[in-house]
N, CA, C and O atoms as CSV, one atom per row, in Angstrom:
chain,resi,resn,atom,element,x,y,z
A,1,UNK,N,N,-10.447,119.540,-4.409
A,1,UNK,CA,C,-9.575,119.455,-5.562
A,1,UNK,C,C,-10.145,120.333,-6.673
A,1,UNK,O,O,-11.327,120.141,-6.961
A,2,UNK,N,N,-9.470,121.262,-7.331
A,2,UNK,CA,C,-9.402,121.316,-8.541
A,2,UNK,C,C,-9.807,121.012,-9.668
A,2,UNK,O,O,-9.032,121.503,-10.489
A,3,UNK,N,N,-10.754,120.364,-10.237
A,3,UNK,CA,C,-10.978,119.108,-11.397
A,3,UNK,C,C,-10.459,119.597,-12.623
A,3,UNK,O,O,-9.602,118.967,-13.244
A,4,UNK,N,N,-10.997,120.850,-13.072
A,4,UNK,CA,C,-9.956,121.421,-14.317
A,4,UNK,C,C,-9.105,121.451,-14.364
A,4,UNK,O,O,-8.587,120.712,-15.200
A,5,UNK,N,N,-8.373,122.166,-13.666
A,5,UNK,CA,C,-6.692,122.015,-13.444
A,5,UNK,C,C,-6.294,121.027,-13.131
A,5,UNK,O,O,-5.190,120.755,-13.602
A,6,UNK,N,N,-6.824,120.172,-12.370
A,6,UNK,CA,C,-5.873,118.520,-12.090
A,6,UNK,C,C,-6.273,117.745,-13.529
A,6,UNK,O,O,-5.215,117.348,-14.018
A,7,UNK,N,N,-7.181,117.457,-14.214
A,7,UNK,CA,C,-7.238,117.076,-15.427
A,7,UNK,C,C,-6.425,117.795,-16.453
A,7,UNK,O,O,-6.148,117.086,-17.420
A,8,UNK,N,N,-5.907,119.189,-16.500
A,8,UNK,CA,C,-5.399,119.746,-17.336
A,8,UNK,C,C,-3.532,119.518,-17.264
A,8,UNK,O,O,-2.801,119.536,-18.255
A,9,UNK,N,N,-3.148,119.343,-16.039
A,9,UNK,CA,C,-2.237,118.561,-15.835
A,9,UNK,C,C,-2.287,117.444,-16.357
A,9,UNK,O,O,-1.765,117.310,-17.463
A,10,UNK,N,N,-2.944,116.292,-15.701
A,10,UNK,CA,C,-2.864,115.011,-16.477
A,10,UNK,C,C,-2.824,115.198,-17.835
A,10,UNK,O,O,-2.196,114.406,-18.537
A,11,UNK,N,N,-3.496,116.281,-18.375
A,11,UNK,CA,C,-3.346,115.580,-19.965
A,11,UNK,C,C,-2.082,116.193,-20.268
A,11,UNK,O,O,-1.541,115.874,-21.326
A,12,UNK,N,N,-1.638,116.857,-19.659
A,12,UNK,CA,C,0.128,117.327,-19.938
A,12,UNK,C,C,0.749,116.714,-19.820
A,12,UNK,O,O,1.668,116.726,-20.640
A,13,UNK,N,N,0.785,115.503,-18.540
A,13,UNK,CA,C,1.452,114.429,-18.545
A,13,UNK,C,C,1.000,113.443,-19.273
A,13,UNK,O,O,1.812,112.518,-19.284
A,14,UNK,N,N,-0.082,113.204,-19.978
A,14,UNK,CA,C,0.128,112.266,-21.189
A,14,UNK,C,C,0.174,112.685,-22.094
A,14,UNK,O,O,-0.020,111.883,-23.007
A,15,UNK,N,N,0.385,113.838,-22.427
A,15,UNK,CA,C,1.257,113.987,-23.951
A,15,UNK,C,C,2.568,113.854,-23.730
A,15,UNK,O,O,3.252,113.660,-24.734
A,16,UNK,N,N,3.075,113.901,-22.763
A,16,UNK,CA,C,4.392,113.507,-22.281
A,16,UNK,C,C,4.773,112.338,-22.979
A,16,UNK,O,O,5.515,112.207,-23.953
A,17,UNK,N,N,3.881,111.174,-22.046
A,17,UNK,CA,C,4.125,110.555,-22.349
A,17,UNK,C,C,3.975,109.863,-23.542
A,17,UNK,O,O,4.584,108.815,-23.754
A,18,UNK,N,N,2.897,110.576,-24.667
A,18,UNK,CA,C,2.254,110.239,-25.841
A,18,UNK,C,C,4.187,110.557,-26.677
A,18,UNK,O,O,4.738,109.676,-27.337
A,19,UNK,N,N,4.663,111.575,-26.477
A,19,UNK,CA,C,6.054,111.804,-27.840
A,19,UNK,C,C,6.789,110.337,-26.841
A,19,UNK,O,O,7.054,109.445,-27.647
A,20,UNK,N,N,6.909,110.198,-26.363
A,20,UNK,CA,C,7.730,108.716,-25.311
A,20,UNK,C,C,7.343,107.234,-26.041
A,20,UNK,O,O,8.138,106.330,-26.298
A,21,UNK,N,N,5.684,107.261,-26.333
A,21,UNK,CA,C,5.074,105.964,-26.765
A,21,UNK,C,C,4.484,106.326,-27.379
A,21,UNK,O,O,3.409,106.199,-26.793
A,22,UNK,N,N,4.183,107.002,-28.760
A,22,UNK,CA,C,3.115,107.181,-29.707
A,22,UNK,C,C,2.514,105.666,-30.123
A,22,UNK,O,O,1.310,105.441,-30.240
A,23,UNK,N,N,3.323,104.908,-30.277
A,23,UNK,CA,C,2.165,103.873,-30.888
A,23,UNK,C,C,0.898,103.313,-30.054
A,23,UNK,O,O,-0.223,103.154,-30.539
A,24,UNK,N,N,1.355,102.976,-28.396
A,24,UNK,CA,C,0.719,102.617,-27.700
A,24,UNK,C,C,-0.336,104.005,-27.440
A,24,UNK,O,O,-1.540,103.749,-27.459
A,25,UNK,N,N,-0.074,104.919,-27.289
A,25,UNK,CA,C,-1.748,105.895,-27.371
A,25,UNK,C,C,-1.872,105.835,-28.368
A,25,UNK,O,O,-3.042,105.484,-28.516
A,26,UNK,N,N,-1.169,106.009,-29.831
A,26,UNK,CA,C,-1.933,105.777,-30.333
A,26,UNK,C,C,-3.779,104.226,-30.788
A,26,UNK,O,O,-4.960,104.110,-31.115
A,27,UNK,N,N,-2.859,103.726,-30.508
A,27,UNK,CA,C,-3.446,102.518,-30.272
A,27,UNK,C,C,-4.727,102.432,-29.129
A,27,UNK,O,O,-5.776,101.831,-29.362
A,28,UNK,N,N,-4.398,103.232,-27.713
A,28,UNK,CA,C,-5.277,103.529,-27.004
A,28,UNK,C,C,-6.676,104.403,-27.335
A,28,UNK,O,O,-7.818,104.222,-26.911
A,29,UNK,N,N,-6.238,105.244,-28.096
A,29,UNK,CA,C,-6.959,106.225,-28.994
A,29,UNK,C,C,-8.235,105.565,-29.632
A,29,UNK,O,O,-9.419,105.813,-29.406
A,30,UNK,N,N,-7.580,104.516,-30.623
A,30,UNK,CA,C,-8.363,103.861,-31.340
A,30,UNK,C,C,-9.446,103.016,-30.833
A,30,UNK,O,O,-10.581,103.082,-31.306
A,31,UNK,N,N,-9.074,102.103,-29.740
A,31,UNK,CA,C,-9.426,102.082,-28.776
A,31,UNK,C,C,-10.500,102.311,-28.068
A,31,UNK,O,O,-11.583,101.725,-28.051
A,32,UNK,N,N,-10.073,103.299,-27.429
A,32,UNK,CA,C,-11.210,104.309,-26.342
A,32,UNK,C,C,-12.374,105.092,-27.653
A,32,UNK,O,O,-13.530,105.375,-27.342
A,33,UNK,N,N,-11.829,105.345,-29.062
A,33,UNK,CA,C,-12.927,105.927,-29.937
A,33,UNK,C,C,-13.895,104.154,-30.308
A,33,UNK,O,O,-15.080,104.070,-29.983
A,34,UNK,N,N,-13.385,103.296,-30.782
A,34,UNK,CA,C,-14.545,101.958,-30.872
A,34,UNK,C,C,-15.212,102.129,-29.756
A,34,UNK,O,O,-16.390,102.463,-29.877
A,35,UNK,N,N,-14.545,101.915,-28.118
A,35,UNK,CA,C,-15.689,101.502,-27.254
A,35,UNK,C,C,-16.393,102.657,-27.068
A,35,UNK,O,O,-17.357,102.562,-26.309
A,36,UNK,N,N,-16.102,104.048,-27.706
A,36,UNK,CA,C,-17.287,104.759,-26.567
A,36,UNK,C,C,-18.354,105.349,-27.905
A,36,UNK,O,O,-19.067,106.350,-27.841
A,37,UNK,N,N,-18.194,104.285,-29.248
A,37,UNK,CA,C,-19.069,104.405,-30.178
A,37,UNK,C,C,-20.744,104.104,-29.637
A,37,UNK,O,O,-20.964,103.283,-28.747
A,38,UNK,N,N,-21.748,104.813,-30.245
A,38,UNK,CA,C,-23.027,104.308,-29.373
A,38,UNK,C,C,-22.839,102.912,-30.276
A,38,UNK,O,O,-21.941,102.917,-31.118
A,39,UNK,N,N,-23.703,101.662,-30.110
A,39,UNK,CA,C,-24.236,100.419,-30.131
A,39,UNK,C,C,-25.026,100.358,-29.862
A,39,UNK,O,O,-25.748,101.305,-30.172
A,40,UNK,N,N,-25.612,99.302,-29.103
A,40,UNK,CA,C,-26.317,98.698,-28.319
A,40,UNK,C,C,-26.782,99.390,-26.896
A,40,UNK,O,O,-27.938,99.402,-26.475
A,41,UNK,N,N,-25.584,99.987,-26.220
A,41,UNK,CA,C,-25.494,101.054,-25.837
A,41,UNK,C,C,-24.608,102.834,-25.703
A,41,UNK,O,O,-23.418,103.095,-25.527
A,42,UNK,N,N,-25.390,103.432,-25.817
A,42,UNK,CA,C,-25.140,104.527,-26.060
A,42,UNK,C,C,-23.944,105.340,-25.046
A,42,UNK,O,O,-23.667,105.182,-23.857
A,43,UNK,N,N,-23.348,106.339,-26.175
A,43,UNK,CA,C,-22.115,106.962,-25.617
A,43,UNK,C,C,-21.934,106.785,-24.136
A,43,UNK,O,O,-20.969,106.316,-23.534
A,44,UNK,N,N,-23.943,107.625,-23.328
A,44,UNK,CA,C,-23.848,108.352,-22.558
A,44,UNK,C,C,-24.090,107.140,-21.002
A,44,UNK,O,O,-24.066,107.330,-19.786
A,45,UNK,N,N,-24.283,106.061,-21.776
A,45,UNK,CA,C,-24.391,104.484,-20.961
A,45,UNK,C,C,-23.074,104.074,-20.787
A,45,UNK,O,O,-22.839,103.387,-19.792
A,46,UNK,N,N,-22.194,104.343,-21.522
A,46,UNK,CA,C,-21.036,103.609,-21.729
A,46,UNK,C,C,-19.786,104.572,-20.252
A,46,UNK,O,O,-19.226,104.223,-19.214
A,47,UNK,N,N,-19.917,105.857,-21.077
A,47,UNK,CA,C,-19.684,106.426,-19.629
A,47,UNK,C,C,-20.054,106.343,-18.196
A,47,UNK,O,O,-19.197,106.206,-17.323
A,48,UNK,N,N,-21.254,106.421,-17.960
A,48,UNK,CA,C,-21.643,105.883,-16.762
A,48,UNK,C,C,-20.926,104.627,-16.028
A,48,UNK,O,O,-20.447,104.739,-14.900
A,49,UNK,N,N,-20.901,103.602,-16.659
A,49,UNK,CA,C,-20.495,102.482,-16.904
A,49,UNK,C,C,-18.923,102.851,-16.672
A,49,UNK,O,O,-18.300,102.129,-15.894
A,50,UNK,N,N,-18.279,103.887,-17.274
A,50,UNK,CA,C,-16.938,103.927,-17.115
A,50,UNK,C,C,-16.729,104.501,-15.483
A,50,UNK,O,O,-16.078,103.896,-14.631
A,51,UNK,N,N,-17.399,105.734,-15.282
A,51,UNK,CA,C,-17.100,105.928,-14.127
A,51,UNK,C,C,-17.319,105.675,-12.703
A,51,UNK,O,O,-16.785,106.173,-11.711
A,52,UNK,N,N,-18.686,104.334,-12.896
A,52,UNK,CA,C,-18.447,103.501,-11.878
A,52,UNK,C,C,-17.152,102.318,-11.636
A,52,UNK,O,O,-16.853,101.577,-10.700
A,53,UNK,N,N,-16.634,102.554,-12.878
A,53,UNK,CA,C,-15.316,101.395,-12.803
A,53,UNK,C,C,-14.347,102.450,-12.372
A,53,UNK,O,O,-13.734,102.185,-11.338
A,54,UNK,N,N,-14.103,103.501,-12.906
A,54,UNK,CA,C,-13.455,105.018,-12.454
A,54,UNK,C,C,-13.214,104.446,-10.834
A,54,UNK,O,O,-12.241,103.919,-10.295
A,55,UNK,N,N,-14.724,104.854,-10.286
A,55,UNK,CA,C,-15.036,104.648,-8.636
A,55,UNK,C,C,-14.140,103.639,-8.093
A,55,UNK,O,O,-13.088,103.800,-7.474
A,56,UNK,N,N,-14.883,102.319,-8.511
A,56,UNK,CA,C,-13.986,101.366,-7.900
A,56,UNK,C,C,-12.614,100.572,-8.444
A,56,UNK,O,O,-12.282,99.409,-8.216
A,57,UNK,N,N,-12.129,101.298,-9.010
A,57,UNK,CA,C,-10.464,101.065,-8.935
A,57,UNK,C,C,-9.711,102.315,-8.211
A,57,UNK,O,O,-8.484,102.394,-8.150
A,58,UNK,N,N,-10.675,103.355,-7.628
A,58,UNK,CA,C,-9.935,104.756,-7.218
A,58,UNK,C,C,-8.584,105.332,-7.993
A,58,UNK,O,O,-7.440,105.490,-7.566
A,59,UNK,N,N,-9.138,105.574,-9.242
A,59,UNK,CA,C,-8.575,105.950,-10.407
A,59,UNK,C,C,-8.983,107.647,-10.429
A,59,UNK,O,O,-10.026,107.927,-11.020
A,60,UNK,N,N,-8.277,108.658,-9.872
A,60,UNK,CA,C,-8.699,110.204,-9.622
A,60,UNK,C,C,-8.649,110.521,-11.233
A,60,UNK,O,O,-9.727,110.721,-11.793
A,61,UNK,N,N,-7.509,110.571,-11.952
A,61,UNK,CA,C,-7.933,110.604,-13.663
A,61,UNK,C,C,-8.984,110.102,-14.391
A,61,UNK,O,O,-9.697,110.748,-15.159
A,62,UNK,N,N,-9.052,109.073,-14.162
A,62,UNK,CA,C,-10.480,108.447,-14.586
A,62,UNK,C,C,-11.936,108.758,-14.272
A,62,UNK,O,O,-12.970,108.309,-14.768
A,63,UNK,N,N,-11.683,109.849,-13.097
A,63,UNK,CA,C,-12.924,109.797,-12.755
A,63,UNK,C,C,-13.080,111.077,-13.109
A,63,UNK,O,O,-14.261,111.406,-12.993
A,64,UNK,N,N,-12.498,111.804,-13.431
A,64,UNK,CA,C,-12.544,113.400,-13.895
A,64,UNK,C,C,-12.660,113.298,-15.226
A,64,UNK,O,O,-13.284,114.230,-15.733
A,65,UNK,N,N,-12.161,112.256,-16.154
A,65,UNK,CA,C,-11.888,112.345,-17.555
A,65,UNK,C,C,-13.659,112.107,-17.830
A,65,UNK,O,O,-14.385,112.827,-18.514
A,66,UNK,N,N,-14.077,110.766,-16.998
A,66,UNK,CA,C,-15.058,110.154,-17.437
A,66,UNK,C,C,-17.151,111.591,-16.481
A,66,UNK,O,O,-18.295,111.932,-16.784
A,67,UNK,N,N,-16.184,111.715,-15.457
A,67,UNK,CA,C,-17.278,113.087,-14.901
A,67,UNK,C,C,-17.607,114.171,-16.423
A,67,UNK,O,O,-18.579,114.395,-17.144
A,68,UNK,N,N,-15.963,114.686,-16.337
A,68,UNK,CA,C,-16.305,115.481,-17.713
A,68,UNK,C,C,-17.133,115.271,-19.035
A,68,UNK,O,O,-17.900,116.050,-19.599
A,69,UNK,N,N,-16.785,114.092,-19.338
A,69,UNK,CA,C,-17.916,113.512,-20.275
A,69,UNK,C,C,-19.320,113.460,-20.204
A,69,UNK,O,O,-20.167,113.898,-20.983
A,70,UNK,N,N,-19.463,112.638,-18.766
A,70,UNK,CA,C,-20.470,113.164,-18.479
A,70,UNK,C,C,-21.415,113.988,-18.558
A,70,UNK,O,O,-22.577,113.699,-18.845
A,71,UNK,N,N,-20.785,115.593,-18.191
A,71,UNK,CA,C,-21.350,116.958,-18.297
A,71,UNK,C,C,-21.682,117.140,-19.428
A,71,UNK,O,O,-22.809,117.565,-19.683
A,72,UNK,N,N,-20.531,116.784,-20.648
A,72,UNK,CA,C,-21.166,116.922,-22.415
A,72,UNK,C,C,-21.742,116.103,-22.604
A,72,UNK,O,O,-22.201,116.110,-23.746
A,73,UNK,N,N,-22.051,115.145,-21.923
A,73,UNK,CA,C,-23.574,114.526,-23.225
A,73,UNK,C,C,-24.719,114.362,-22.392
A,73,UNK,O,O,-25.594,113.508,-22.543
A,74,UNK,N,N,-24.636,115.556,-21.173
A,74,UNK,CA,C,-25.685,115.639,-20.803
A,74,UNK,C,C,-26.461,115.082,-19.980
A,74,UNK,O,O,-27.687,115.178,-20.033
A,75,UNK,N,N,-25.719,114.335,-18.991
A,75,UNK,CA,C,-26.024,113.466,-17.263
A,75,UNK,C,C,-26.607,114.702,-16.914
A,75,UNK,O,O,-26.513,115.835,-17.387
A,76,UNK,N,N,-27.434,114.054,-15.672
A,76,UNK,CA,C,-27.464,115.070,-14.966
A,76,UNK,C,C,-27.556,114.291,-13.498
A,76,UNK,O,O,-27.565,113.092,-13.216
A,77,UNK,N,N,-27.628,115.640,-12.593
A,77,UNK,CA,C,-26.663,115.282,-11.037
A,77,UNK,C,C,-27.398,113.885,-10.489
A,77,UNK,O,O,-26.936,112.947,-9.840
A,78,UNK,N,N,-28.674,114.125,-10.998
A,78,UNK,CA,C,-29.412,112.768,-10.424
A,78,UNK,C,C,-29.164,111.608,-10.622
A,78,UNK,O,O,-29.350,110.756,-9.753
A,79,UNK,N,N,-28.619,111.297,-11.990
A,79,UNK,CA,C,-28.165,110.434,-12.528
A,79,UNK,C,C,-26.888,109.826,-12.158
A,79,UNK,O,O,-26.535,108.654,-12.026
A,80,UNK,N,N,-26.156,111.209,-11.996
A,80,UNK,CA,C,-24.678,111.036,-11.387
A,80,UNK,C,C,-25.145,109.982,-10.042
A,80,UNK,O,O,-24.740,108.848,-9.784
A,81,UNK,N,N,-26.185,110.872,-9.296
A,81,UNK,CA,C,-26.019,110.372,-7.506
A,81,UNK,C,C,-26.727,108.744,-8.134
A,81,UNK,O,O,-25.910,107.833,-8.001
A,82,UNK,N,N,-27.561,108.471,-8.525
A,82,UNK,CA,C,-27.733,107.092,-8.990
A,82,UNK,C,C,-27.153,106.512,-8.534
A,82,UNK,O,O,-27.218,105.874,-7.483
A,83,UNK,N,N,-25.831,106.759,-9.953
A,83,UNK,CA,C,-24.389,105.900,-10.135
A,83,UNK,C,C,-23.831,105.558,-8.789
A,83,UNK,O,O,-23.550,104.450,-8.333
A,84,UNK,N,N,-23.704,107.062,-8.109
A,84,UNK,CA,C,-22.838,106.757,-6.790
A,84,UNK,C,C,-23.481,105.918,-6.032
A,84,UNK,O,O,-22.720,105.544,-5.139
A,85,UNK,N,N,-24.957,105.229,-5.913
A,85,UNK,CA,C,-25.902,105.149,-4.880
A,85,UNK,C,C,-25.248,103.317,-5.279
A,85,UNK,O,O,-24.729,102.640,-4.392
A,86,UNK,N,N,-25.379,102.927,-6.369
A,86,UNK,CA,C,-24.970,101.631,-6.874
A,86,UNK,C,C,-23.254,101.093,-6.922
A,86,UNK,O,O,-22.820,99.941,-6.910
A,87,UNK,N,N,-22.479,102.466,-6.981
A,87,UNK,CA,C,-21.020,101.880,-6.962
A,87,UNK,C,C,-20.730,102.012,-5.038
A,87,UNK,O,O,-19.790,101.442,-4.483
A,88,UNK,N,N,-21.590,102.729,-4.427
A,88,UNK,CA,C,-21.091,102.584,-3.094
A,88,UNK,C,C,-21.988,101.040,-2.674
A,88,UNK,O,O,-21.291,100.340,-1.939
A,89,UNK,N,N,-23.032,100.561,-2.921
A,89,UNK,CA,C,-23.603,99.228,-2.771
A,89,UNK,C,C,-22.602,98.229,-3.080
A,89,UNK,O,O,-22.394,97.327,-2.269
A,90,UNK,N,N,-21.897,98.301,-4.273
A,90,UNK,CA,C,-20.910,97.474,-4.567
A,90,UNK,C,C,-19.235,97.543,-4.474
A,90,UNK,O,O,-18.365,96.778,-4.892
A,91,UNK,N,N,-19.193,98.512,-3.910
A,91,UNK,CA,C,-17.633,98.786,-3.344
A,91,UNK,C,C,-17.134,99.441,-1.658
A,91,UNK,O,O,-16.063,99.804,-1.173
A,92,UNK,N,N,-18.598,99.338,-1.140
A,92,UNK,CA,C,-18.492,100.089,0.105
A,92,UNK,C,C,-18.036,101.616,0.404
A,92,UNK,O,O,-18.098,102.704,-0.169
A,93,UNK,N,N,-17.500,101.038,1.730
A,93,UNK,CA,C,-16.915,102.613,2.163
A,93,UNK,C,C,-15.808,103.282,0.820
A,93,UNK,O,O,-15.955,104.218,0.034
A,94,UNK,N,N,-15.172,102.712,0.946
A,94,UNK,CA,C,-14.174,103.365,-0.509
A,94,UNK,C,C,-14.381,104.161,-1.490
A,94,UNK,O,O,-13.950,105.243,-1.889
A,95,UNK,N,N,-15.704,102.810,-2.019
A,95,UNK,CA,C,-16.367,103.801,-3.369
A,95,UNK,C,C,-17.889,105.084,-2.969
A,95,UNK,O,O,-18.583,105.757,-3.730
A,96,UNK,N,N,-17.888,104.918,-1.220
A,96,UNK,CA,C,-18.450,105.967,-0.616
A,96,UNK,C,C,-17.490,107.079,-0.815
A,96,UNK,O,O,-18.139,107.921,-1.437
A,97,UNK,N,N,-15.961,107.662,-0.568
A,97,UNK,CA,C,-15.323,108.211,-0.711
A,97,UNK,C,C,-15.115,108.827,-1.759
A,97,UNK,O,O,-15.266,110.042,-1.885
A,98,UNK,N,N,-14.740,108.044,-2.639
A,98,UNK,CA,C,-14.514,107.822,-4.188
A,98,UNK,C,C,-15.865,108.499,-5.062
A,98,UNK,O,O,-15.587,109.578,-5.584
A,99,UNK,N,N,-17.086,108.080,-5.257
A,99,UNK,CA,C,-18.288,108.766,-5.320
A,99,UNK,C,C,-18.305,109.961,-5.335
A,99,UNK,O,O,-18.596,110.621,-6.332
A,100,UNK,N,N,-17.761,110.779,-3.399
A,100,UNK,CA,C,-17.659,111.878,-2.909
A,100,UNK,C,C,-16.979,112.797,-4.138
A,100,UNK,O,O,-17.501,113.886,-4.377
A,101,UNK,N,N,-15.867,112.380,-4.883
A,101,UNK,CA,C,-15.114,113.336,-5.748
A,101,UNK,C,C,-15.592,113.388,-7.024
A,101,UNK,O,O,-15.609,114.367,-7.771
A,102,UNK,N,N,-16.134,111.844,-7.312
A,102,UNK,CA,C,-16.937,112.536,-8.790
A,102,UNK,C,C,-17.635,112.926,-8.564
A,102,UNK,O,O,-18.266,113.250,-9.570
A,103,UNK,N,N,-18.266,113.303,-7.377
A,103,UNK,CA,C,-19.715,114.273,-7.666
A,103,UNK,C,C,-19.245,115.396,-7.788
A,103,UNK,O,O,-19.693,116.117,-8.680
A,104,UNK,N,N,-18.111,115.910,-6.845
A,104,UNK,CA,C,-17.517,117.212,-7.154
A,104,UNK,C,C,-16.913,117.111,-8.328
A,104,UNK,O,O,-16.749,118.211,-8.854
A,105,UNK,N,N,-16.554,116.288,-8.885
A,105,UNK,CA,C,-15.888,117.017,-10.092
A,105,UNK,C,C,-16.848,116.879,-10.772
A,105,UNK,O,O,-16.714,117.706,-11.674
A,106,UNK,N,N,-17.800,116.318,-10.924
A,106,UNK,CA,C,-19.200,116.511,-11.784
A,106,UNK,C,C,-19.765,118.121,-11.241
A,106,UNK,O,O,-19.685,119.086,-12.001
A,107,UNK,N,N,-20.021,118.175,-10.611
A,107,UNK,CA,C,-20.472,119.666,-9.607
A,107,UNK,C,C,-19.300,121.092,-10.550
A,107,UNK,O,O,-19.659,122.085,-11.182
A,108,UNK,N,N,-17.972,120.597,-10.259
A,108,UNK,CA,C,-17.038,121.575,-10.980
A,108,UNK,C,C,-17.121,121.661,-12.514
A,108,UNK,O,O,-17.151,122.658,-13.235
A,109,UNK,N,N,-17.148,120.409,-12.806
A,109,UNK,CA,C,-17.352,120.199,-14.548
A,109,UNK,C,C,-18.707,121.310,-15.144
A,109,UNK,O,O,-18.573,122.230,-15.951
A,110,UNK,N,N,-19.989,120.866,-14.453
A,110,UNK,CA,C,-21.523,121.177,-15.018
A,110,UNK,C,C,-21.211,122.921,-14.372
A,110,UNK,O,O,-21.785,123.792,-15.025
A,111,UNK,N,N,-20.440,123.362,-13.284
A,111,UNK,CA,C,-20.233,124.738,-13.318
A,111,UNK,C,C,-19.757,125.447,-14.304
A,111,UNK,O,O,-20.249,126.537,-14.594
A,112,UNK,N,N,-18.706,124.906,-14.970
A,112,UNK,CA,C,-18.263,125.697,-16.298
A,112,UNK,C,C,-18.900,125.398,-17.401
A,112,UNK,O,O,-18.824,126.175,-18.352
A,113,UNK,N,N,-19.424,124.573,-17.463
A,113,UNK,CA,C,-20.106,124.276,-18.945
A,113,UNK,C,C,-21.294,125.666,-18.596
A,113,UNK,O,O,-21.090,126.655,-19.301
A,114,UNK,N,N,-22.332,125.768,-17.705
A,114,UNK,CA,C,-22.975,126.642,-17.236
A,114,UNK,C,C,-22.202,128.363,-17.309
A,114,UNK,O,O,-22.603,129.456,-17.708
A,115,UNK,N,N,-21.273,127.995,-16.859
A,115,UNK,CA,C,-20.603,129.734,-17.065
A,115,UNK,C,C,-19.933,130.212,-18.836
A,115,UNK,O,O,-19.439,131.275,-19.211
A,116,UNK,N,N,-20.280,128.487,-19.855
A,116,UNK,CA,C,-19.937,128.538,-20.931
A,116,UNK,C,C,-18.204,128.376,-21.334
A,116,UNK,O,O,-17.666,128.549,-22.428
A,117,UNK,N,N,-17.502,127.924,-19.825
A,117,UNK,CA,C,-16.413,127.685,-20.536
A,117,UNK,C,C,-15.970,126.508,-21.008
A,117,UNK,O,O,-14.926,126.458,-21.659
């Protein structure tokens, strides 16, 4: 897959749907900016955290939105395989699968940040 371009779609289709329901993204917005404030724990915990839930709901948006993040605040692949090593313990074969694509889209993501785009 793609990860730029299939994320760059999705977010075309939710601005779609954002002029359809502004209040509710908006609202989501607000939202997703409280929880991924650092606290207690930090941005780059909170993500992690997101994209093992990403994993096991096999959410392909979610796991590209939350990979990408990833790459900006600075995971790195080891960390990524961690994650995968603990969401496949707790979701099996599936989130063995599932794993498989955020690493690539982590892999695709940390390529362009690297080529600076």
């Amino acid at each position: 897959m793609d990860w730029p371009k299939f994320l760059s779609e999705t977010e075309g289709q939710i601005g779609q749907f954002q002029t359809k329901a502004p209040d509710t993204m908006k609202g989501f917005g607000t939202m997703s900016r409280a929880a991924k404030r650092d606290g207690a724990l930090s941005e780059k915990t909170k993500e992690f955290v997101a994209l093992g839930i990403a994993i096991s709901t096999r959410c392909e948006s979610c796991i590209g939105f939350h990979a990408r993040s990833l790459v900006r605040l600075g995971a790195s692949r080891e960390e990524i395989i961690d994650l995968l090593e603990m969401a496949a313990y707790m979701g099996g074969g599936p989130s063995i699968a599932f794993g498989a694509k955020a690493l690539d889209a982590y892999d695709q993501f940390s390529a362009l940040q690297t080529k600076g785009t």
